[in-house]
C-alpha positions in Angstrom: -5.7 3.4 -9.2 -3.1 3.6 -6.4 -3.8 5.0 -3.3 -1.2 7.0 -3.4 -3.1 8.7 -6.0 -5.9 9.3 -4.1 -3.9 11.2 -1.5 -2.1 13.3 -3.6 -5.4 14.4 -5.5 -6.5 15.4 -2.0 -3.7 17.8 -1.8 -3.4 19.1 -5.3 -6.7 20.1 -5.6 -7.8 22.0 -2.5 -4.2 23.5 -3.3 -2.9 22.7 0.3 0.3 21.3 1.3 -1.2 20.1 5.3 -4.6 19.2 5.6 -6.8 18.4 8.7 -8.2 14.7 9.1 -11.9 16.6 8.8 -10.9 18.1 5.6 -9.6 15.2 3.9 -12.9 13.1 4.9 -14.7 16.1 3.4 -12.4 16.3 0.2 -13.2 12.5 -0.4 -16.6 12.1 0.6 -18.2 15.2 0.7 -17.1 17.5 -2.4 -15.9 14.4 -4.9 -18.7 11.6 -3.6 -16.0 9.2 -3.8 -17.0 7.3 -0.8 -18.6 7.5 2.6 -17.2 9.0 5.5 -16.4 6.1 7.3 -14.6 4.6 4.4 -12.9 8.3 3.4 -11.6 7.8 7.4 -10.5 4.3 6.6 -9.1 5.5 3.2 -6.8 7.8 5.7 -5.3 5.3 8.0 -4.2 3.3 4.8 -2.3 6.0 4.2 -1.0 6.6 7.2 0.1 2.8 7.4 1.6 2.6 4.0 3.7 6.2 5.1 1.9 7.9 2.3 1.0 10.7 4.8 2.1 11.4 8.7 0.6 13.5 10.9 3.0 17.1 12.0 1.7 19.3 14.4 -1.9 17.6 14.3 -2.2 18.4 10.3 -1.8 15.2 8.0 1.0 16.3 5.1 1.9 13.8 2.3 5.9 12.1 2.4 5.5 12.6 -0.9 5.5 15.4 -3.2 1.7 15.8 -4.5 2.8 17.5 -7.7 5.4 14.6 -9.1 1.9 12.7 -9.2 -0.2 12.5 -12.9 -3.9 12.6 -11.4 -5.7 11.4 -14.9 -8.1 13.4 -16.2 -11.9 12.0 -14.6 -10.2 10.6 -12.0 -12.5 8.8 -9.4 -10.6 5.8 -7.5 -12.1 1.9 -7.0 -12.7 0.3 -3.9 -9.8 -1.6 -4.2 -7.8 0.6 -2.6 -9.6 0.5 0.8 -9.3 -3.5 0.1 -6.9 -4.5 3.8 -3.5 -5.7 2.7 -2.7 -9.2 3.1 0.6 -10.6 5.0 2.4 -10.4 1.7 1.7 -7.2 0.8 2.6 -5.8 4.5 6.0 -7.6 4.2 6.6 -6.5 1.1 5.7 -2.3 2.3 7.9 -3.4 5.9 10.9 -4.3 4.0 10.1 -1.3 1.4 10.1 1.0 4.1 12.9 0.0 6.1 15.5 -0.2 3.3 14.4 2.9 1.7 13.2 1.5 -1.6 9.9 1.0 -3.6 7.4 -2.0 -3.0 7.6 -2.4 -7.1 11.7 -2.8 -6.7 11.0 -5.1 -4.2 8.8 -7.5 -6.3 10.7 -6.8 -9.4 13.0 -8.9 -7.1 10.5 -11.6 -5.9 9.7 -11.9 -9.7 13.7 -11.9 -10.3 14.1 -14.7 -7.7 10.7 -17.0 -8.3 12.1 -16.8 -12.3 16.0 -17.3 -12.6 16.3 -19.4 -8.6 14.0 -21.4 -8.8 12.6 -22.0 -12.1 9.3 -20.7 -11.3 8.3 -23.1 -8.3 8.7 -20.6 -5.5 5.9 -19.1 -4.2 5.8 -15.4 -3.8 5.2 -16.1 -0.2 8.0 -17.8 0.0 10.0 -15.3 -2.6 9.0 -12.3 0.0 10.8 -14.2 3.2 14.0 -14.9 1.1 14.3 -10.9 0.7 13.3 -10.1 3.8 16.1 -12.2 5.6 18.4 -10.9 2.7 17.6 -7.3 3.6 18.1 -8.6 7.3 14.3 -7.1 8.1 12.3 -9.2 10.6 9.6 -11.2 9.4 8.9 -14.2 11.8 5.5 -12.3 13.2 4.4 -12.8 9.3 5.5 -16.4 8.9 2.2 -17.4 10.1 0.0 -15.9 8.2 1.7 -16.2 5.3 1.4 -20.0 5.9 -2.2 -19.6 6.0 -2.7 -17.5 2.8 -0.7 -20.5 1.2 -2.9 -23.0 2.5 -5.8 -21.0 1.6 -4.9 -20.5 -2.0 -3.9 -23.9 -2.7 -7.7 -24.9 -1.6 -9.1 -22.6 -3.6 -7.3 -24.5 -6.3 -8.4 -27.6 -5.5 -12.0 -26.2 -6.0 
């Protein structure tokens, strides 16, 4: 399940369209027994990084609108979603965010240009650069570690 999930759950059920960072711990550790505190805090930032919530006048409100969000029945989330993104996936939100579109547009066009450019022989890493400089969003600080996720995938091939 999606973080964003998570979030809006939060929201929807206490019925609330601002909540306080001490009620959203309690919300996900506390009254659901989702997770711990620590990781219910953690579970926060993540959202506050992928602009899922932001903080006005020291309440946390969602960018989103709660309700436009299915929360299936028995939901309880995986602890995937407190996983930390790798330099892929925060190139892929950065560009997201600043040319106002959805990460799954944005690798419905990695997939687009790894398929029909290059005949499947481009790796996503480098897929996510080629947007980025199309979209004319900065990406040198990721160049780096996205060389190093390569490098460590391909050894992990090797294996």
């Amino acid at each position: 399940m999606s973080l964003k999930t998570v979030v809006a759950a939060a929201f929807k059920h206490l019925r609330k369209d601002k909540l306080q960072k001490v009620e959203f711990i309690y919300y996900i550790s506390i009254d659901r027994k989702w997770m711990n505190k620590d990781q219910a805090a953690l579970l926060l930032e993540r959202a506050r990084e992928d602009d899922l919530i932001t903080q006005r006048d020291g309440a946390w409100v969602p960018t989103f609108d709660p309700e436009d969000v299915e929360i299936p029945l028995g939901f309880r989330p995986t602890a995937d979603v407190l996983e930390s993104r790798g330099a892929l996936e925060e190139l892929v939100a950065d560009i997201a965010k600043q040319t106002g579109t959805d990460q799954k547009s944005i690798y419905a066009e990695m997939n687009t240009i790894i398929r029909d450019g290059f005949a499947g022989k481009l790796l996503p890493e480098a897929a996510v650069v080629i947007i980025a400089r199309r979209y004319r969003v900065p990406c040198d600080n990721y160049i780096d570690e996205l060389r190093k996720e390569v490098v460590k995938e391909s050894l992990l091939e090797k294996r």
